[in-house]
C-alpha positions as CSV (number, residue, x, y, z in Angstrom):
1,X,23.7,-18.0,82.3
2,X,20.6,-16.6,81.0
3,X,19.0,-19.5,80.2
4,X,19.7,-20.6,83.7
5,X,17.8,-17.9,85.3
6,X,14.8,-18.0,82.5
7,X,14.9,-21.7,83.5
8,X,14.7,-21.4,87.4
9,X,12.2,-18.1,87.0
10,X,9.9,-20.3,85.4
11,X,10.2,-23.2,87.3
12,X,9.2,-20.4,90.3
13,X,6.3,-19.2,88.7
14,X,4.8,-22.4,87.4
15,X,5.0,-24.3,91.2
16,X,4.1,-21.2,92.5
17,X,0.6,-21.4,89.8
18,X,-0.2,-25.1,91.4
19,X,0.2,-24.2,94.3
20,X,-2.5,-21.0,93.9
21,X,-5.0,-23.2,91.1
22,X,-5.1,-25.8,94.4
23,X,-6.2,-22.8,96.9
24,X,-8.6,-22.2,94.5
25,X,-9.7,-25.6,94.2
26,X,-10.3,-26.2,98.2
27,X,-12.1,-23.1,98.4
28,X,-14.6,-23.4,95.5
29,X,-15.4,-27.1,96.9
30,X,-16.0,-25.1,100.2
31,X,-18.1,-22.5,99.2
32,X,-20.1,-25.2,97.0
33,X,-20.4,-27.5,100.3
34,X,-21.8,-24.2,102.2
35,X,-24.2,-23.2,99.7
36,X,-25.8,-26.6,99.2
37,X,-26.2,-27.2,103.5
38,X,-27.6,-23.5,103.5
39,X,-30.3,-24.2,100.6
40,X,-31.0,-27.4,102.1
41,X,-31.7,-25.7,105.4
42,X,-33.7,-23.0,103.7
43,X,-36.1,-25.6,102.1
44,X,-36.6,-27.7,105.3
45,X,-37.3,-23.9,107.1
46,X,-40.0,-23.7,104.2
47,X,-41.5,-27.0,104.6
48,X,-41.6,-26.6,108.3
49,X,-43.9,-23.4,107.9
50,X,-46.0,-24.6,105.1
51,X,-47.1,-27.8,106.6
C-alpha cells in the first residue's frame, strides 16, 4: 500500500512539474518577444531624432 501512494504522489508532483516548467516556458518566450519589439522601437525613436 505504501508503495502505491509513493507511486501516485509522485506521479502528482512530476505532471504537476511539466505542467509549471511549460508556464515558464510561454512566459519567458513572452517577455523575450516584448523586450526585442520595445528595443526595436527604442532604436527607430533614436534614429528618428538623430537624423
Amino acid at each position: 500500500m505504501k508503495y502505491i501512494l509513493l507511486i501516485a504522489t509522485v506521479l502528482t508532483v512530476f505532471s504537476g512539474c511539466s505542467a509549471t516548467w511549460s508556464g515558464v516556458k510561454e512566459d519567458t518566450s513572452k517577455a523575450a518577444d516584448w523586450t526585442k519589439e520595445k528595443v526595436n522601437q527604442g532604436a527607430a525613436y533614436v534614429k528618428e531624432k538623430t537624423e
